[in-house]
BARO-706318 format. One line per 3 residues: number of its first residue (from 1); for each residue z, y negated, x negated of C-alpha. Coordinates in Angstrom, 2 decimals. Layout:
N
NUM> Z/Y/X ~ ...
***
This chain:
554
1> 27.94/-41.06/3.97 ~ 24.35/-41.68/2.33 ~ 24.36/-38.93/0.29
4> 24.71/-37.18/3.69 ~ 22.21/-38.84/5.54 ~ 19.99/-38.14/2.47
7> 20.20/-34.46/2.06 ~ 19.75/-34.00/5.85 ~ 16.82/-36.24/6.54
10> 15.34/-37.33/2.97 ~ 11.61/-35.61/3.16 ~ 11.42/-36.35/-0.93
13> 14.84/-35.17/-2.05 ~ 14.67/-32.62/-4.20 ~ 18.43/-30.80/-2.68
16> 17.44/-31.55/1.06 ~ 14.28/-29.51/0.43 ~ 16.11/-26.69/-1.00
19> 18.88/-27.20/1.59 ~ 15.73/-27.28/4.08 ~ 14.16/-23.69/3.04
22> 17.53/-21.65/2.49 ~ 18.34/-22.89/5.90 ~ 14.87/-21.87/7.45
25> 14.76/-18.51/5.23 ~ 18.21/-17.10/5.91 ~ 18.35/-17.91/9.52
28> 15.07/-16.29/9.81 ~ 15.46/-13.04/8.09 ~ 18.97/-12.95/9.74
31> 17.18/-13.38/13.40 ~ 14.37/-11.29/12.59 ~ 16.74/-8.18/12.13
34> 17.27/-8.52/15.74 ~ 15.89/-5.70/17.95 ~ 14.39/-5.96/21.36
37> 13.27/-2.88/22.90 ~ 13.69/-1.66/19.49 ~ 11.35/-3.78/18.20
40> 11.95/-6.39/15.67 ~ 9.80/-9.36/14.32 ~ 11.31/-9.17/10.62
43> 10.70/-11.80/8.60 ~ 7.84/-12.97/10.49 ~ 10.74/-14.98/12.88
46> 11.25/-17.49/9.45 ~ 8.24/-18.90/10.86 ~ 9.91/-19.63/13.88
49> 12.96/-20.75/12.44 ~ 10.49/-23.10/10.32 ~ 9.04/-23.99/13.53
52> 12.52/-25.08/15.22 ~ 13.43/-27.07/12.32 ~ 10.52/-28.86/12.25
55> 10.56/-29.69/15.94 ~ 13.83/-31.44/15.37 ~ 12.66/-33.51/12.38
58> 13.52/-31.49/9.33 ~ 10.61/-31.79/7.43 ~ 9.75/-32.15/3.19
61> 7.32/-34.23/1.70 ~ 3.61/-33.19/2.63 ~ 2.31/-32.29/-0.89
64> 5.54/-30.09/-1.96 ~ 4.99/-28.36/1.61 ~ 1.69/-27.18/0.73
67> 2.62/-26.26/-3.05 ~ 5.13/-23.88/-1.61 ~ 3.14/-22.77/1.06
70> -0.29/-21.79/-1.48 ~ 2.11/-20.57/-4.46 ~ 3.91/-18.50/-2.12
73> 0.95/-16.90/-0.22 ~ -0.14/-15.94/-4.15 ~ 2.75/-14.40/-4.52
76> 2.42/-12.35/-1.97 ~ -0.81/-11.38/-1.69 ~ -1.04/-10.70/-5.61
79> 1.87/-7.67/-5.19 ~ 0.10/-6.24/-2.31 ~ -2.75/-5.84/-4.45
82> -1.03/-4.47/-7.53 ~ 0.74/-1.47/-5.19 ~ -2.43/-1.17/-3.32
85> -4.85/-1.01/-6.22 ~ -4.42/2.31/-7.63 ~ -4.69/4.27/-4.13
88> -7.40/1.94/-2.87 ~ -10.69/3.72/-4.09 ~ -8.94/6.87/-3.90
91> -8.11/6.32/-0.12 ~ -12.05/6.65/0.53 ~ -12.13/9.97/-0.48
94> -12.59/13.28/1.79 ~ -10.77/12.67/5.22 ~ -9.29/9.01/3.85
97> -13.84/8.02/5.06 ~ -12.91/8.70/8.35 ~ -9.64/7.33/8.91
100> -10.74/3.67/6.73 ~ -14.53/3.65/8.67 ~ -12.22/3.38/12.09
103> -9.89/0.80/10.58 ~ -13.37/-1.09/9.79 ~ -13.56/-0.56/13.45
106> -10.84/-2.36/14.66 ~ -11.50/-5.38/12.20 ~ -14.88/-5.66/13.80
109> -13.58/-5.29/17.27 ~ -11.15/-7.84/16.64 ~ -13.12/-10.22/15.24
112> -15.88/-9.42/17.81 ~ -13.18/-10.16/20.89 ~ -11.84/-13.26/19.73
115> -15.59/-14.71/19.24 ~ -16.61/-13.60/22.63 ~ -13.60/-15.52/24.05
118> -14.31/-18.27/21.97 ~ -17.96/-18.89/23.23 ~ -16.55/-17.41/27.15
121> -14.02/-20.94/26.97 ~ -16.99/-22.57/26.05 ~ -14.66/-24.92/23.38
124> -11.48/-24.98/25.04 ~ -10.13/-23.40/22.36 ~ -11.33/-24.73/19.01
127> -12.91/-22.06/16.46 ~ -9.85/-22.73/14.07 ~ -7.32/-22.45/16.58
130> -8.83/-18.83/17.70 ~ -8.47/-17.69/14.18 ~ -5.19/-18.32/13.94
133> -4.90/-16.48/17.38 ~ -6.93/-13.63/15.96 ~ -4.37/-13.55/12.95
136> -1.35/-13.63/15.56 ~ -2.91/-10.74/17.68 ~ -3.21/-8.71/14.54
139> 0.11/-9.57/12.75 ~ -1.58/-10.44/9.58 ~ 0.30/-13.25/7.71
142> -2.05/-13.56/4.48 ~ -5.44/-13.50/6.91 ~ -3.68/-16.90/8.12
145> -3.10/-18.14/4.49 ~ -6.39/-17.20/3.71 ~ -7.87/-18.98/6.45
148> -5.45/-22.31/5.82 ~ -7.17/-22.35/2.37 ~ -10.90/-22.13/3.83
151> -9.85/-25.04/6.17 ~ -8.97/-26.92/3.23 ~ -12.25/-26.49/1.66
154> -13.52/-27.53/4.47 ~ -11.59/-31.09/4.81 ~ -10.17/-30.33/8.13
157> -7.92/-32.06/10.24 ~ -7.33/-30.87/13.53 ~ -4.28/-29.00/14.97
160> -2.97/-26.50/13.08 ~ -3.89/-22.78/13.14 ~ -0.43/-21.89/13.05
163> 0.25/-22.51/15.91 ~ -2.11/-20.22/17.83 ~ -0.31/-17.75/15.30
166> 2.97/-18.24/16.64 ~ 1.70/-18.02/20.27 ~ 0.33/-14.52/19.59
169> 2.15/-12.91/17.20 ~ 5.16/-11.72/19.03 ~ 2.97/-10.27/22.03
172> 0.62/-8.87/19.24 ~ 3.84/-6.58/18.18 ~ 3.85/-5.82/21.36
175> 0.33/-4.41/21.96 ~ 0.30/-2.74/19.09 ~ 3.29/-0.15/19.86
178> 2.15/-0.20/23.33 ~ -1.60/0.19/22.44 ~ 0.23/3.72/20.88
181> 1.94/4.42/23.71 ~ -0.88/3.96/26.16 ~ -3.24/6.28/24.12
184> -0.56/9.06/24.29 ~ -0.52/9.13/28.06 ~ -4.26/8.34/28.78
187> -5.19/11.56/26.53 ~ -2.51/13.56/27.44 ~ -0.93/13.96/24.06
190> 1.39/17.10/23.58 ~ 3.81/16.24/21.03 ~ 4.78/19.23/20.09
193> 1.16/20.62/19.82 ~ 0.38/17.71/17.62 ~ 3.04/18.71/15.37
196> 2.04/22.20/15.14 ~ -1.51/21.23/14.38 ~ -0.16/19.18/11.28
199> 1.29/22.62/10.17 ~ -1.91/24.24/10.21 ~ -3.85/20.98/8.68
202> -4.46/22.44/4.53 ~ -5.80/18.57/3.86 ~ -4.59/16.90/0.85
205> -1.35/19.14/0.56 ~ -4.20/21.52/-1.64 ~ -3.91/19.80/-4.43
208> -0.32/19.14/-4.72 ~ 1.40/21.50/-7.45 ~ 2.16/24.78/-6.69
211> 4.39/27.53/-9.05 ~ 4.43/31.28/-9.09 ~ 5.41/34.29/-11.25
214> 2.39/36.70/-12.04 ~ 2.40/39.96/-13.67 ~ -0.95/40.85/-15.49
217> -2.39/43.69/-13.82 ~ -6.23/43.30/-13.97 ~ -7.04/45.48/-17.27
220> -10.68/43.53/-17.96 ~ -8.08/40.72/-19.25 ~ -5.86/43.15/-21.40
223> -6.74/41.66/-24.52 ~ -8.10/38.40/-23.71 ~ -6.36/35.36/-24.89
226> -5.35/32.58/-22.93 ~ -8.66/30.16/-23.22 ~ -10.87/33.04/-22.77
229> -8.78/33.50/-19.38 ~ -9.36/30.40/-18.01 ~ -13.21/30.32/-18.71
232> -13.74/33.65/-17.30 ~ -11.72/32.50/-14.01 ~ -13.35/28.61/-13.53
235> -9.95/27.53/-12.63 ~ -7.77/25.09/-13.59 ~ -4.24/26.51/-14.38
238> -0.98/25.87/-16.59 ~ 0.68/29.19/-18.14 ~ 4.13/27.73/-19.00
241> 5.45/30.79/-19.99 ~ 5.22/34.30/-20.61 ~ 7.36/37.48/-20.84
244> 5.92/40.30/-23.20 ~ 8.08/42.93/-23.81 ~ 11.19/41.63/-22.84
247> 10.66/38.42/-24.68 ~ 9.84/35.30/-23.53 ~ 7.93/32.40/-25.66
250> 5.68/29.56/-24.30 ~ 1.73/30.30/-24.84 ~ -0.93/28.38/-26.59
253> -4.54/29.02/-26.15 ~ -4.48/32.01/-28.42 ~ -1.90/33.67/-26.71
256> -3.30/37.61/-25.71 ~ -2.38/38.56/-22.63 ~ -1.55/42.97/-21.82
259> -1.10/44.73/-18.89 ~ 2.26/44.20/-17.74 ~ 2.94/40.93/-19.17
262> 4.63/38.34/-16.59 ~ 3.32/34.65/-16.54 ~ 4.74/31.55/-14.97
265> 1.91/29.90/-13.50 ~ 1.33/26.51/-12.15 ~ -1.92/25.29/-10.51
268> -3.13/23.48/-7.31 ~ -2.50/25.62/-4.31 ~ -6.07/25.77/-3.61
271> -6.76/28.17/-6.66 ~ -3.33/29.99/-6.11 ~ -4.99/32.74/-4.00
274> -7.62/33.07/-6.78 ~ -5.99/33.30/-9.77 ~ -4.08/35.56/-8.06
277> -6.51/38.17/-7.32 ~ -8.06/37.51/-10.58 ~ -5.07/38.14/-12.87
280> -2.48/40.90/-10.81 ~ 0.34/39.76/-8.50 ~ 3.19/37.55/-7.50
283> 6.71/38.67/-8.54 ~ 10.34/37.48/-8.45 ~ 11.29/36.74/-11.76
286> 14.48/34.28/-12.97 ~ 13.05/32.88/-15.81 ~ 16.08/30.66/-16.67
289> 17.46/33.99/-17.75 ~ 15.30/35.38/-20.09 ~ 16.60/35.75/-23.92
292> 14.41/32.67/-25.16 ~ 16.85/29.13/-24.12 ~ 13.77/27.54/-22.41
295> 14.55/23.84/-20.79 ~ 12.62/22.45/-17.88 ~ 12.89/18.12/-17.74
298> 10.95/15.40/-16.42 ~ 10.55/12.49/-19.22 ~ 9.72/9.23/-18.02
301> 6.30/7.62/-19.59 ~ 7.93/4.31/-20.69 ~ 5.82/3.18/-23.89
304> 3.29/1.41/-23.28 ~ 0.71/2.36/-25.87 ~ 0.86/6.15/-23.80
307> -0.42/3.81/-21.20 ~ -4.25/4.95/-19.98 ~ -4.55/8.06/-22.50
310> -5.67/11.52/-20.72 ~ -2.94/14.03/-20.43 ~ -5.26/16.52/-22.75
313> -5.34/13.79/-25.54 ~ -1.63/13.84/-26.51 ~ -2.14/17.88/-27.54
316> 1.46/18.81/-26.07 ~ 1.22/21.93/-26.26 ~ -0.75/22.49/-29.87
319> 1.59/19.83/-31.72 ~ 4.61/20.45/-29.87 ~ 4.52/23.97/-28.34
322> 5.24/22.66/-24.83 ~ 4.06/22.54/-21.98 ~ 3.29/20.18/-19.10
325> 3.15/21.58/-15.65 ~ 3.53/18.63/-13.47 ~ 3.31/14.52/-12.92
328> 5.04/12.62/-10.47 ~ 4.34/9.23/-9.76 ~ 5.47/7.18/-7.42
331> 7.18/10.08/-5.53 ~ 3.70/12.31/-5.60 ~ 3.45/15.17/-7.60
334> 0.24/16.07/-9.56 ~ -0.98/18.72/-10.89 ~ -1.24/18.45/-14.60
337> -4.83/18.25/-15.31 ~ -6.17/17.67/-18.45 ~ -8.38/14.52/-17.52
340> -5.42/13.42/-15.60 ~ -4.80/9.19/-17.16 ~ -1.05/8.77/-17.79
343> 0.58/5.60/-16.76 ~ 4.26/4.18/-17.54 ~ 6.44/4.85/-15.15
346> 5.05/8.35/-14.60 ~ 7.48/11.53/-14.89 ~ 6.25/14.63/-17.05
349> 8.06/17.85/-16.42 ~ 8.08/19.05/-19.55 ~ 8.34/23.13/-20.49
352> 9.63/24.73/-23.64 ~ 12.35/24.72/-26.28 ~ 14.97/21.81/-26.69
355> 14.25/20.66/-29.92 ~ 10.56/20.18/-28.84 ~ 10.88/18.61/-25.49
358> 13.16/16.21/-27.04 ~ 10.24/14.84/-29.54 ~ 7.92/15.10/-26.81
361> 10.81/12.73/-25.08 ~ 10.64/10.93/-28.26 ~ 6.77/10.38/-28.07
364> 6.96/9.29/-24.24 ~ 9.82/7.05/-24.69 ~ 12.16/8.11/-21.65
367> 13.80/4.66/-21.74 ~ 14.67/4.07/-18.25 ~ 15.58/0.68/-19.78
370> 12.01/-0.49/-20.47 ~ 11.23/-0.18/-16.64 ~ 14.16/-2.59/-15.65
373> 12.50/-5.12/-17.47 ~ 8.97/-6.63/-15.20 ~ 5.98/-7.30/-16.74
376> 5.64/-10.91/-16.64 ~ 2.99/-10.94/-18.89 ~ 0.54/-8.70/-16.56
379> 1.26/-10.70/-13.18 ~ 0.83/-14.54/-14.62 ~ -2.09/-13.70/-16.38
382> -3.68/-11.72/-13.15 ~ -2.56/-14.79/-11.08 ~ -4.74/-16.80/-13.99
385> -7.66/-14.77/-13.25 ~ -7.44/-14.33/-9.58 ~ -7.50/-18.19/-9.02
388> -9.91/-18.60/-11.27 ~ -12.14/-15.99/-9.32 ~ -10.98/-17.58/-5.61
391> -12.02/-20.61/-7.12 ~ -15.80/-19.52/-7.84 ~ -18.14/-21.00/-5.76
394> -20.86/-18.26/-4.54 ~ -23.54/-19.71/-2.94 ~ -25.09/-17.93/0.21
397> -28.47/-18.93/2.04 ~ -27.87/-20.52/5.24 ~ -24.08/-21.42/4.04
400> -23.67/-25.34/4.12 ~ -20.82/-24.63/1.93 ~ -20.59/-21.99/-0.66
403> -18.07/-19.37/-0.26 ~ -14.85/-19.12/-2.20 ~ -12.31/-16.26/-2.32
406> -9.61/-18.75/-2.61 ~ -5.89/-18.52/-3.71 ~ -5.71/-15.84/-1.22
409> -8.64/-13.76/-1.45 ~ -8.94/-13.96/-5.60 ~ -5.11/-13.16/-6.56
412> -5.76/-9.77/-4.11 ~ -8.97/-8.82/-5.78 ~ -8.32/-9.17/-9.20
415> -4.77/-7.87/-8.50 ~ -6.15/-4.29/-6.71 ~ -8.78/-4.00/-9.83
418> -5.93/-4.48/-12.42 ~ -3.93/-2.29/-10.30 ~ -6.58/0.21/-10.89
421> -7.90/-0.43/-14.35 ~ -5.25/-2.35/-15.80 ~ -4.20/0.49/-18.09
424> -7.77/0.21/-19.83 ~ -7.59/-3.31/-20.62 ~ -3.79/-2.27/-22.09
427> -1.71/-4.23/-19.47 ~ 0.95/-2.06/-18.29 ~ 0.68/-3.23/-14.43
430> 4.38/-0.90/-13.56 ~ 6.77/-2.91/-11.64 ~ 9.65/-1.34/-10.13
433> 9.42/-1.02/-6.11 ~ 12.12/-3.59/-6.07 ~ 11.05/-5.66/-8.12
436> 7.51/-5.48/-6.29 ~ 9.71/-5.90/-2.96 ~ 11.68/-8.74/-3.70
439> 8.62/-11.14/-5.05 ~ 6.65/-10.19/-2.31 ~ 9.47/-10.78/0.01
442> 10.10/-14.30/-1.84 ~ 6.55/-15.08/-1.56 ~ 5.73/-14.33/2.38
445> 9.22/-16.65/3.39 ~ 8.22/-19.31/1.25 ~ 4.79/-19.12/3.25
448> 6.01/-18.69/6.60 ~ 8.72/-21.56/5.94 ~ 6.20/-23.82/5.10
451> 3.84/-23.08/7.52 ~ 6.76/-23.09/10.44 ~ 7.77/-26.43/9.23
454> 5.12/-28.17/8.91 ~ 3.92/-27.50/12.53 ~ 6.99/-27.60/14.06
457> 6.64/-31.16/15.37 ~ 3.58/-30.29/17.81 ~ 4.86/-26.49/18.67
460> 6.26/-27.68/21.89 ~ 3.98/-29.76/23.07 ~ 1.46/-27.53/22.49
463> 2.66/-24.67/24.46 ~ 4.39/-26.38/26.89 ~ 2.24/-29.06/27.91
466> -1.19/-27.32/26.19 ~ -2.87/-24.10/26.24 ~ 0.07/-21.99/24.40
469> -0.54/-19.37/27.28 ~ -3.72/-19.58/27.02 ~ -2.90/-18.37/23.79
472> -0.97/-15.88/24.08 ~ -3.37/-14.06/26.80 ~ -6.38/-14.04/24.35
475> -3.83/-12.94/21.40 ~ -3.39/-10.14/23.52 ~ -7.03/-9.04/24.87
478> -8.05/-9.34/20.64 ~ -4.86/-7.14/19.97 ~ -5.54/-4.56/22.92
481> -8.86/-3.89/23.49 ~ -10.28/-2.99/20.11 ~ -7.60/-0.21/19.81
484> -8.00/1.40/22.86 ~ -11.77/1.50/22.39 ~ -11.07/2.97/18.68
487> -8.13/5.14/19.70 ~ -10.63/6.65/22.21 ~ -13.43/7.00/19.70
490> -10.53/8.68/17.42 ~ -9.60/11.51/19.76 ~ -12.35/12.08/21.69
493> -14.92/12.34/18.89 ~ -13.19/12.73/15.66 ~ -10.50/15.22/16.74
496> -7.94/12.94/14.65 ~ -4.22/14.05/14.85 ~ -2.36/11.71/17.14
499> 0.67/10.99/14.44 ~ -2.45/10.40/11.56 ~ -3.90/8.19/14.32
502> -0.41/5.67/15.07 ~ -0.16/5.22/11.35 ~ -4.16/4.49/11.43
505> -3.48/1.52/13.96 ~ -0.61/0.17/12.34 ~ -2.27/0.15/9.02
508> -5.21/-1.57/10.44 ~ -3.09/-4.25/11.71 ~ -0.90/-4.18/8.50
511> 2.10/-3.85/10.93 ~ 5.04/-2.66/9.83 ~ 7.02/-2.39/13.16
514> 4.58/-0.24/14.32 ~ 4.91/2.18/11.43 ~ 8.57/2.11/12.18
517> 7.97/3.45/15.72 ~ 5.52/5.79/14.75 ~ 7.81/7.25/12.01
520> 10.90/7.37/14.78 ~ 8.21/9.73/17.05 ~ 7.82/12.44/14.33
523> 9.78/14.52/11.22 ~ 6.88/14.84/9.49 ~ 4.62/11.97/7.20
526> 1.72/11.55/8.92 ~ 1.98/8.50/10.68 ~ 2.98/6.67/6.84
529> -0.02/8.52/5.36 ~ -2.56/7.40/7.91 ~ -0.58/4.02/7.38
532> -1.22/3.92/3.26 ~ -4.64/5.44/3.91 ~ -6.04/2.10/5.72
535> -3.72/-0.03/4.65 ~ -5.38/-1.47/1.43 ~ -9.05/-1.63/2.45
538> -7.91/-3.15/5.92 ~ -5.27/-5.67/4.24 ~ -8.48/-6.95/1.91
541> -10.57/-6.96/5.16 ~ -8.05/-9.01/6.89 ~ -8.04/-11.61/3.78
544> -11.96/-12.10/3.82 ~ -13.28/-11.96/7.02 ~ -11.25/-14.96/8.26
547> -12.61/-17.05/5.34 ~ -16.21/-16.27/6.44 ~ -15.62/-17.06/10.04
550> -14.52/-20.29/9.25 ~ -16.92/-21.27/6.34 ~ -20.07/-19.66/8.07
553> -19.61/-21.17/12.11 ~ -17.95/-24.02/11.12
***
């Protein structure tokens, strides 16, 4: 029976340890699917399960804990960053100021409440110990592995912070949704009202695509060709097609237009009305019946060397007599502007004869294949850089010790600006969503098992016998309080949309069960767009300001 005792208890085998984390990570995902209230903890409960098995003496050796821990805490925090980076300066724009200046809000509140209770226990609770509270309160698991690595830098050795986290975390669900639900009936929100008001909202929805059939009635453009058009008008439009006569054929810039002609148009709906007015009228027209076999397909961007060029650079419609009306990426269409930088994995609906959209197919690639296939390459070699950036030491006066991103902080930045500007460096940063998915998911239980088992053996005794209620009533004031204040501040003064406002406070606590609830509350997507709005600049918030706590009052 040794080889039984040894896989069961043996801290340094190398099959107990894996026995040890499949354990821990099953039973926790498995538990964390289970709803209360209709609220589940998700995979956040492997740290509990970690926790459990630690308590009862399942532990691995020290060193290998902390490996798995810091490797999988990269992990995850470097896949955030690549599927945050290419909204993240874009979320800043127009009415995305607003909506990320409140989620700065809440940080600062939160950070702000757990410091006041700090000083008000007057070290009861040790500094440490209230961050990983303030991570609990705010359900942010890579804040906590951010602010593990600053306490290494730091050489210290008292309790550990995950325990605070463990105290506050399920409460912290808890006053999040109910944070929602309280700022519904304080203000009086009518759902219904709400909803209508999103109808009415123009927003981003401007700038999506939008398609109509025109007939040329406006005679000062009998005669003009196509370019000549578009410079008159100052608008920004795609002519796909065009029926003269009775015939159809696809335009180029030299293409005259006549009184009478009828044009399939796509622009952003913003300049619909104009062009509009400018060239004649809408009209029904079935343009896959016209004499002229046109096609309409979306080709999938899979060659990387198309990575990064400008739409207007690959001369479509002069080399191939086509014509690009559209993008989508990543489930968004876009309009097909000339300046517009193509990526792989994007999806080109393509306009005009078979024989040319299939070299333009050609030219693309439109190997679904390719995107099976991860880019290796691009994540190991932004993991390279981002540790080597987290482990930069940048001096500060008045910091005894110099500040360092860490293996947190310098995976996520270097990840969100290759995210962003990968494409002009030539790394192709694509990555299936499931593929994203599953090595985020692989990294965050790897974390939370690690952390969970390594304080397992105090858990107890800590919240039994120590301040674990103590705990979990300041988890709760730090989760509360700041989004009531900023909820208030949201409605009252900003006039934001109640459904835009419960994705704003679940993105600013990174908090996917609330998102869930939000989304159950309406048909619509403004709770997930508020949610994606906030979500990167608050995540990267989250990440830092922990660090600084730690490095700057400690």
């Amino acid at each position: 029976m040794d080889w039984l005792q040894s896989l069961l208890w043996d801290p340094s085998s190398v099959a107990h340890i894996v026995l040890l984390y499949a354990f821990v990570v099953a039973a926790g995902v498995y538990l964390g699917k289970i709803k209360i209230f209709g609220v589940s903890l998700g995979v956040t409960f492997v740290l509990f399960a970690g926790i459990l098995m630690g308590h009862f003496g399942f532990t691995a050796d020290t060193h290998i804990l902390h490996f798995i821990r810091e490797f999988g805490l990269i992990l995850f925090v470097f896949c955030i960053g690549l599927q945050v980076g290419p909204s993240f300066f874009s979320s800043f724009k127009k009415g995305g100021m607003t909506l990320n200046l409140l989620a700065v809000g809440i940080v600062v509140l939160n950070i702000a409440v757990a410091l006041g209770l700090y000083y008000l226990w007057n070290g009861r609770v040790e500094l440490p110990m209230m961050v990983g509270i303030l991570y609990g309160a705010v359900t942010n698991t890579p804040g906590l592995g951010a602010a593990n690595e600053a306490l290494n830098q730091l050489n210290y050795t008292g309790p550990q912070i995950a325990l605070g986290y463990a105290c506050a975390y399920p409460l912290g669900v808890v006053g999040i949704i109910g944070s929602i639900i309280a700022i519904r009936y304080i203000f009086r929100v009518n759902m219904t009202k709400e909803e209508e008001n999103l109808k009415t909202q123009s927003g981003d929805a401007h700038h999506k695509p939008h398609m109509m059939s025109l007939e040329v009635r406006n005679e000062s453009i009998s005669g003009k060709t196509l370019i000549e058009i578009k410079q008159f008008l100052g608008r920004n439009f795609v002519c796909s097609r065009i029926r003269h006569d009775g015939h159809v054929s696809i335009p180029d810039h030299e293409t005259v237009f006549n009184v009478g002609d009828q044009l399939f148009i796509v622009c952003s709906e913003e300049d619909a009305p104009a062009i509009v007015v400018f060239i004649g009228k809408e009209v029904e027209l079935d343009w896959e019946k016209q004499d002229l076999p046109m096609v309409s397909r979306r080709i999938l961007v899979t060659k990387p060397e198309i990575n990064g060029k400008t739409l207007g650079s690959m001369h479509f419609r002069s080399m191939y007599g086509v014509n690009i009306t559209r993008i989508n990426r990543s489930g968004m269409d876009l309009f097909a502007d000339p300046n517009l930088i193509l990526q792989v994995g994007d999806r080109v609906m393509v306009v005009g004869q078979q024989d040319a959209v299939e070299r333009v197919a050609g030219v693309l690639g439109n190997q679904l294949k390719r995107l099976d296939t991860p880019n290796i390459v691009t994540i190991f070699v932004g993991i390279f850089l981002g540790i080597l950036l987290g482990s930069l030491p940048i001096a500060f006066p008045g910091m005894p010790t110099p500040l360092k991103l860490g293996l947190a902080g310098g995976p996520l930045v270097v990840a969100i600006l290759i995210g962003r500007f990968g494409h002009k460096l030539h790394l192709v940063t694509y990555t299936t969503m499931s593929a994203n998915l599953m090595l985020r998911e692989i990294g965050i239980v790897l974390f939370l098992a690690s952390v969970g088992i390594d304080a397992g053996a105090n858990f107890v005794q800590t919240v039994v016998e120590g301040d674990g209620l103590l705990y979990v009533g300041c988890g709760f004031l730090i989760t509360v309080i700041p989004l009531l204040i900023i909820g208030a501040i949201a409605r009252l003064y900003y006039k934001v949309n109640y459904f835009t406002l419960m994705g704003l406070i679940a993105g600013s606590n990174t908090d996917p069960p609330a998102l869930a609830y939000a989304n159950q509350t309406t048909s619509g997507d403004a709770p997930a767009v508020g949610y994606s709005t906030v979500y990167p600049l608050s995540m990267f918030l989250r990440i830092l300001t922990g660090q600084m706590i730690l490095l700057t009052m400690m």
